[in-house]
N, C-alpha and C positions, 0 to 999 in steps of 0.2 A: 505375729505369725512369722516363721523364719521363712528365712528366702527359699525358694524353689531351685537348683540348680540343674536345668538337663546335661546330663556327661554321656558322651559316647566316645569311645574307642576304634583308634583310624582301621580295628577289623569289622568294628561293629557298623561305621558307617559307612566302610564298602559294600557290607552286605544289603545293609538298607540302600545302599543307588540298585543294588540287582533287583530287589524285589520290586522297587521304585519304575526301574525300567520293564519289568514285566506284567505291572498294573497296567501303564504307557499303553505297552502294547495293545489288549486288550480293551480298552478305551476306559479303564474306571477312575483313571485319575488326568488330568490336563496336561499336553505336553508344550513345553517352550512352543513362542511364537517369533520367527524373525523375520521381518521387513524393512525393509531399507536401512540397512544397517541397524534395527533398534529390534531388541531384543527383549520379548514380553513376556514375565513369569507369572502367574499367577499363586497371589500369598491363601492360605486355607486353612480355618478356626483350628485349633487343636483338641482334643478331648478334655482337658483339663484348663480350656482356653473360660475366662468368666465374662469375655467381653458376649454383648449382645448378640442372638443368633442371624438376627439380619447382617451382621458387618460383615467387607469385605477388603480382602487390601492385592495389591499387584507390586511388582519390580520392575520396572524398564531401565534398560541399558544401552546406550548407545555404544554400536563397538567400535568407533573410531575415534569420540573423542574421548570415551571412557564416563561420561556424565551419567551416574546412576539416582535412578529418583523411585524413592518408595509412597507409596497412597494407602491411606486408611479410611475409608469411610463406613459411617455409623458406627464407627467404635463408640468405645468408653467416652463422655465429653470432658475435655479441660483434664486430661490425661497425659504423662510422659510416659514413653517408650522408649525401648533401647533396640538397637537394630542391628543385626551380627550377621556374618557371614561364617559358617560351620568348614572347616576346611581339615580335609583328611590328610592333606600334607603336613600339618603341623599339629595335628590331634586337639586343633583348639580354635578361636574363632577369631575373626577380622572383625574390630569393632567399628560399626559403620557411625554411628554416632544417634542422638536423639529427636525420637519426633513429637511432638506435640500437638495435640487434639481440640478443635475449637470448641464453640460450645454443642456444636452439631455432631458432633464424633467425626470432622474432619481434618486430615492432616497429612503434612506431606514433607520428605527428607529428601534432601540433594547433597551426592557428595561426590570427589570424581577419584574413578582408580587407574592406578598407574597404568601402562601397557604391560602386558604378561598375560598370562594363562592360569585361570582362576577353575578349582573346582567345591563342589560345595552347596552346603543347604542355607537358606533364609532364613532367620529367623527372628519374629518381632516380641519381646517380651516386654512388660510389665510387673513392675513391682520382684522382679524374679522371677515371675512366670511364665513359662514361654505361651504365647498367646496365637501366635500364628507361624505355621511354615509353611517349606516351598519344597517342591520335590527337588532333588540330585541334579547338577547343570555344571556343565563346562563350557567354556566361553573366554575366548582368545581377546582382549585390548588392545585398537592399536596397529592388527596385522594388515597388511595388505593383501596377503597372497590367501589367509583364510580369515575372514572377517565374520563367517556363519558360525552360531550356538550349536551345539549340540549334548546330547546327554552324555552320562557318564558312569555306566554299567561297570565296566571293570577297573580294575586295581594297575594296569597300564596305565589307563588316562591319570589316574594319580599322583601315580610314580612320575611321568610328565611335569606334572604339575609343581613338582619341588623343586626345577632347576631354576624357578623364575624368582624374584622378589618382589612379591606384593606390598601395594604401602598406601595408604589411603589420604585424600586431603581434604577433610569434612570444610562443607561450606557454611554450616550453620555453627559458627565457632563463637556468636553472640550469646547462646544460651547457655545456661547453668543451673541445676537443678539440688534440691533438698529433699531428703525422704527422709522420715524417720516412721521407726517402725518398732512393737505395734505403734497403733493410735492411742489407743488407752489400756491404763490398768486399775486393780484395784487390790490397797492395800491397807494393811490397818497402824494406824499412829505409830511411830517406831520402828518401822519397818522400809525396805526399799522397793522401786523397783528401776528395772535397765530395760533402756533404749536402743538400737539402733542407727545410726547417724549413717548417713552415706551425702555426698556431696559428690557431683559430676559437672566437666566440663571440659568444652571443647579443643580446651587448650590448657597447657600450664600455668595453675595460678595460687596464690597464696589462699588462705582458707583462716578465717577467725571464726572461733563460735561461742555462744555467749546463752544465758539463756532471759527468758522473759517469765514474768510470772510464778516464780517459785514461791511453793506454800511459807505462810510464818514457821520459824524455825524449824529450816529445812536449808537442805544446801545442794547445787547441783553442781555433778564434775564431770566434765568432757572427760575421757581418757583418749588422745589427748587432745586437747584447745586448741593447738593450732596444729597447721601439718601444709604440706603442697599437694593439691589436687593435679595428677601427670596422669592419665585424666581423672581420675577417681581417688576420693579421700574417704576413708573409714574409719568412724571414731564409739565412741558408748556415749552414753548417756545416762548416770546414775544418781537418780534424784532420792534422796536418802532425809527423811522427816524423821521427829523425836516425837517423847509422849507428850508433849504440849503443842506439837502440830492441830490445829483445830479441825475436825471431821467436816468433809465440804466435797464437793467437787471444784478442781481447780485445772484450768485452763492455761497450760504450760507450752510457751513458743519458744522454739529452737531458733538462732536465728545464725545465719552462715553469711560473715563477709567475706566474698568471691572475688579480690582485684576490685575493692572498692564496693563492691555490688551489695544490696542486703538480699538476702534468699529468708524466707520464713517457711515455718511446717509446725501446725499446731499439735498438742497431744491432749487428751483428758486423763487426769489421774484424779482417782476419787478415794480418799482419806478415812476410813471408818475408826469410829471411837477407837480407842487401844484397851489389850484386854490386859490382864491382869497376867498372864502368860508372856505376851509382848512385851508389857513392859520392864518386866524384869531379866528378862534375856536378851532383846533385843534394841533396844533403847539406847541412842545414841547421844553425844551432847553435841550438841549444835552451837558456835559460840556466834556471836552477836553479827549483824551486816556491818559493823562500821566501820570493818578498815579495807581499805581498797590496795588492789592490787593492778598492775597495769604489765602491759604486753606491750611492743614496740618494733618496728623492721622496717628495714624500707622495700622497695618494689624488687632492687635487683643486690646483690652487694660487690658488682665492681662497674664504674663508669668509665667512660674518659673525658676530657675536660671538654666543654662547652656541653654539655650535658644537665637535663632536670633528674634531679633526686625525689619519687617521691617518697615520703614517711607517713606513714599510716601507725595507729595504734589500735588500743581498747581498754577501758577502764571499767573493771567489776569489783563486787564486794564477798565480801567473805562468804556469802552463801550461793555466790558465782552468778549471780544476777547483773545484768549489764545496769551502769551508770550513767546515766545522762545529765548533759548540761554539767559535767567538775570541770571547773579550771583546769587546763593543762599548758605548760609551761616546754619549749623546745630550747635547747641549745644546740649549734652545730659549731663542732672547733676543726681548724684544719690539721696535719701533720704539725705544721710550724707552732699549733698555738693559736691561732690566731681566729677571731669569731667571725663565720661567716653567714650565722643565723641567729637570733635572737627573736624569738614570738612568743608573748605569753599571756595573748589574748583569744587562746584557743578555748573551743568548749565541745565536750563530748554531745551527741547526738542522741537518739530513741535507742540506738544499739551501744551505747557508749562507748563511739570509736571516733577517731577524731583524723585530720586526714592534712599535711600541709607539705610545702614546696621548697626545694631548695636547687637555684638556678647556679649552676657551675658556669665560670668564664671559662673562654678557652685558653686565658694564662694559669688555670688553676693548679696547685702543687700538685704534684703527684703523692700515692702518699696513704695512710691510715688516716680517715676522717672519723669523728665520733661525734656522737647524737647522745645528749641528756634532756633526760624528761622528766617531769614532775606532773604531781595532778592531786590536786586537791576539792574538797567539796564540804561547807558548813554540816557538820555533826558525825565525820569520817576521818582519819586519821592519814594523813598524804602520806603519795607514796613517791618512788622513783625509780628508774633504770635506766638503762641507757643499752646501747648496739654500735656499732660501728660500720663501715665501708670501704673501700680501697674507690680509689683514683688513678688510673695507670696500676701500678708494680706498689709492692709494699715492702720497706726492708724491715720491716716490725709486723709482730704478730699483731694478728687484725682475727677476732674468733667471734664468732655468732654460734647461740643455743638454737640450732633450728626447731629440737621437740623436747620436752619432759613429761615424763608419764610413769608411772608404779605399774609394776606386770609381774609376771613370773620369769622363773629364772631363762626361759628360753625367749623376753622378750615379747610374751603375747601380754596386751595393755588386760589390767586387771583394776577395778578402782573400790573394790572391798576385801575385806581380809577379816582372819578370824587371830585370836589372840594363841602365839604360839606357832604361827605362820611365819615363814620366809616371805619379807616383801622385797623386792628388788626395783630398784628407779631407774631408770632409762634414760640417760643422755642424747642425743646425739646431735654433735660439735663438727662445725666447721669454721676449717682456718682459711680465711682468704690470704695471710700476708705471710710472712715467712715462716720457715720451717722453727719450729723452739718446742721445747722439754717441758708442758706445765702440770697443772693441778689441779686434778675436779673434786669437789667439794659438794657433802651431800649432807644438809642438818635438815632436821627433822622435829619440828615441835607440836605436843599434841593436843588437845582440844582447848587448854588452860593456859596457851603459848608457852608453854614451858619446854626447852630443849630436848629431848630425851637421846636423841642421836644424833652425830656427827664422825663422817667418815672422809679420809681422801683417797685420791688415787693418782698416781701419779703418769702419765702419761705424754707420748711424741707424737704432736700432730705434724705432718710433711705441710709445703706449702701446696695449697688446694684442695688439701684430704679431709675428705668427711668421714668419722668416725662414731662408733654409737659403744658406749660405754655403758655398764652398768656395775651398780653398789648392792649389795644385799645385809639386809639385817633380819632379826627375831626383834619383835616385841612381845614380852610373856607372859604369863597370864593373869600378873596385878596391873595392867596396861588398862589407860582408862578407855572407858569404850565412846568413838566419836569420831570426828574428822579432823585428820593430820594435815599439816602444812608441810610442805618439799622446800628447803632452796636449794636450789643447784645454781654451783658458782665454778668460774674456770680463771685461774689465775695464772700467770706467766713464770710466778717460780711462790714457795713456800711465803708465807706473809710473814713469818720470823726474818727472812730473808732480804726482806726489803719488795717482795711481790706487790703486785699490785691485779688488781679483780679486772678481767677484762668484758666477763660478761653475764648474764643471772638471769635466774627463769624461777617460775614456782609451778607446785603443782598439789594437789591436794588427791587423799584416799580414806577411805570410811573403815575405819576398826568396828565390826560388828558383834563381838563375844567372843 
């Protein structure tokens, strides 16, 4: 089911505080309550709200030290919420951050807002739905001379309201959430369906995703796999089976590493025989799970000396299934050359990610550091990559693939295509060390490993600039139908040239007819 999104306009929701404050009046609706400096809204199911007709929820705010706290009871149980503050000076909302439901339908959000002059509606939603508001309220952080709420009828108090900077500091920055959406589908041998992926959290963090349980020859592909949740990460989810997928229902887990964290979110998809229609038009080849592909980064990519580096990965197979328990192999070399890590006693986990440490002295060079990995596993075909890092300053190019993804030409992530279609790949590169002139590199091999594309592009990264590049090609219509393999490589000058690869990612998309 798509997301629900309420949108109102800063004319539309001046006018809903008038009407807001003429219910007020009249007693049909609650109006704020303030005592001892704390400030009591009362929250109210909405029309289209699906939680239970018993629930109820409230806002308190305290106006002096700014500590706002939301309650939910007899909601939905073992439910996340997202909690926003509606504001007509910016025609958009203050994300207050998420709350969570016990098994009773109780729960409750703490977060504190700056001092300033806030105006605006409440509102607690669910899965995209808005599920509960508050009526129109103004309310001063912080003052001395006026510490009292009061409402907020006209388009003055507004206008007021814009000369302040609002800024939130969520206290509940432990949690982190996974949705995916729908739940199930139902499709028949040959055929695909897409997901949803959303990932939340309270703070900036890295995001792997991986999946569990993918049907026999079938193959699942993030568009894209990894990304930074600031605070919200949006990805697909396109699990794509051929006509030898066997008819079943199959119980398919997403699974999201958050800064280490594992997040899961199950889905059903159920497999019907393939018809005789399907399989001749839609029928994809799926090539085998045995060869593994690994992802690698560390936590931050610049330190300074006396400092823990951590490295984190993940190790999947061709059909984008997480690997558990392959050997995996680290090197860490400094600027000068020299080894300052050596582990290759590692083993991938239930999510096949794998997680280890590297302790900086405080004499440590300053400098481009680099990290090689390897991973292997009896009946899989090993793989490698590597990433790099800065130490202090870099006087050499130091470049990380933060994302790779197939989209359209404007950039929005796409991970199916028809034959005869413009598919485009999506870079985006950042140089942590000096500024240099290199080479991104986009080969493309299709279900058979067989090359079919390779393209460059030549390109100036400044030192610290992130950049998002994109390649486009036609595959035409003798193009076999199935799932294509991405490398995206960045090199520091042409490889006739004596270049040399500084960094590499893959990415995979389903040719469907």
């Amino acid at each position: 089911m798509p997301r629900v999104h309420r949108m109102r306009t800063l004319t539309a929701l001046l006018l809903f505080m008038v009407g807001i404050s003429a219910l007020q009046a009249t007693g049909a609706l609650p109006t704020p309550v303030s005592a001892d400096n704390t400030l009591t809204i009362q929250l109210v199911r909405t029309v289209a709200s699906t939680d239970p007709s018993s629930a109820s929820g409230s806002v308190q705010i305290n106006l002096n030290t700014g500590q706002l706290t939301i309650d939910l009871n007899q909601a939905t149980p073992q439910a996340t919420y997202t909690a926003t503050l509606l504001t007509p000076s910016t025609s958009s909302t203050l994300q207050l951050g998420y709350l969570f439901t016990d098994s009773n339908g109780a729960g409750t959000l703490q977060v504190n807002l700056s001092p300033g002059t806030y105006v605006g509606v409440f509102e607690v939603s669910k899965l995209g739905l808005v599920q509960y508001d508050s009526i129109s309220n103004s309310f001063v952080i912080g003052s001395t001379t006026n510490s009292s709420a009061t409402q907020s009828p006209t388009s003055q108090t507004a206008t007021q309201s814009t000369q302040t900077s609002n800024s939130l500091a969520p206290n509940n920055t432990g949690h982190a959430i996974l949705q995916v959406q729908p739940s199930s589908a139902t499709i028949d041998a040959g055929a695909f369906a897409k997901f949803a992926i959303h990932v939340g959290d309270n703070s900036t963090a890295d995001v792997f995703l991986v999946a569990r349980g993918v049907p026999p020859d079938s193959v699942a592909i993030f568009t894209p796999n990894v990304g930074v949740a600031n605070p919200d990460f949006n990805s697909s989810l396109t699990i794509v089976t051929s006509a030898d997928t066997p008819a079943s229902s199959y119980l398919v887990t997403a699974v999201a590493i958050v800064n280490g964290k594992e997040l899961t979110d199950t889905l059903n998809l159920q497999v019907l025989a393939s018809t005789t229609e399907t399989s001749t038009t839609s029928t994809v080849n799926v090539s085998s799970a045995t060869t593994l592909s690994m992802t690698v980064r560390t936590d931050l990519t610049q330190y300074h000396p006396n400092s823990t580096v951590n490295i984190q990965g993940q190790v999947t197979d061709s059909t984008g299934s997480a690997v558990p328990d392959a050997s995996v192999s680290i090197q860490v070399d400094a600027p000068t050359g020299a080894e300052v890590l050596s582990n290759g006693n590692l083993h991938t986990d239930s999510a096949g990610t794998f997680l280890t440490q590297v302790n900086l002295g405080p004499s440590s060079s300053t400098g481009t550091y680099t990290v090689f990995t390897s991973a292997s596993k009896p009946g899989y075909s090993s793989t490698t990559t590597r990433t790099t890092f800065v130490v202090g300053t870099s006087t050499t190019p130091s470049v990380i693939i933060k994302a790779v993804y197939a989209g359209d030409s404007a950039g929005n992530p796409t991970s199916t295509f028809t034959a005869g279609q413009t598919i485009w790949v999506w870079v985006v590169i950042q140089n942590i060390g000096s500024t240099f002139q290199g080479v991104v590199w986009i080969q493309v091999r299709d279900p058979n490993g067989v090359p079919v594309q390779i393209q460059i592009h030549i390109a100036t990264l400044d030192a610290g600039e992130t950049i998002k590049d994109g390649l486009g090609f036609t595959l035409l219509g003798h193009a076999t139908i199935g799932v294509y393999t991405v490398n995206a490589l960045v090199s520091d000058k042409l490889i006739s040239q004596g270049g040399t690869f500084l960094a590499s990612s893959e990415t995979e998309f389903a040719l469907i007819g």
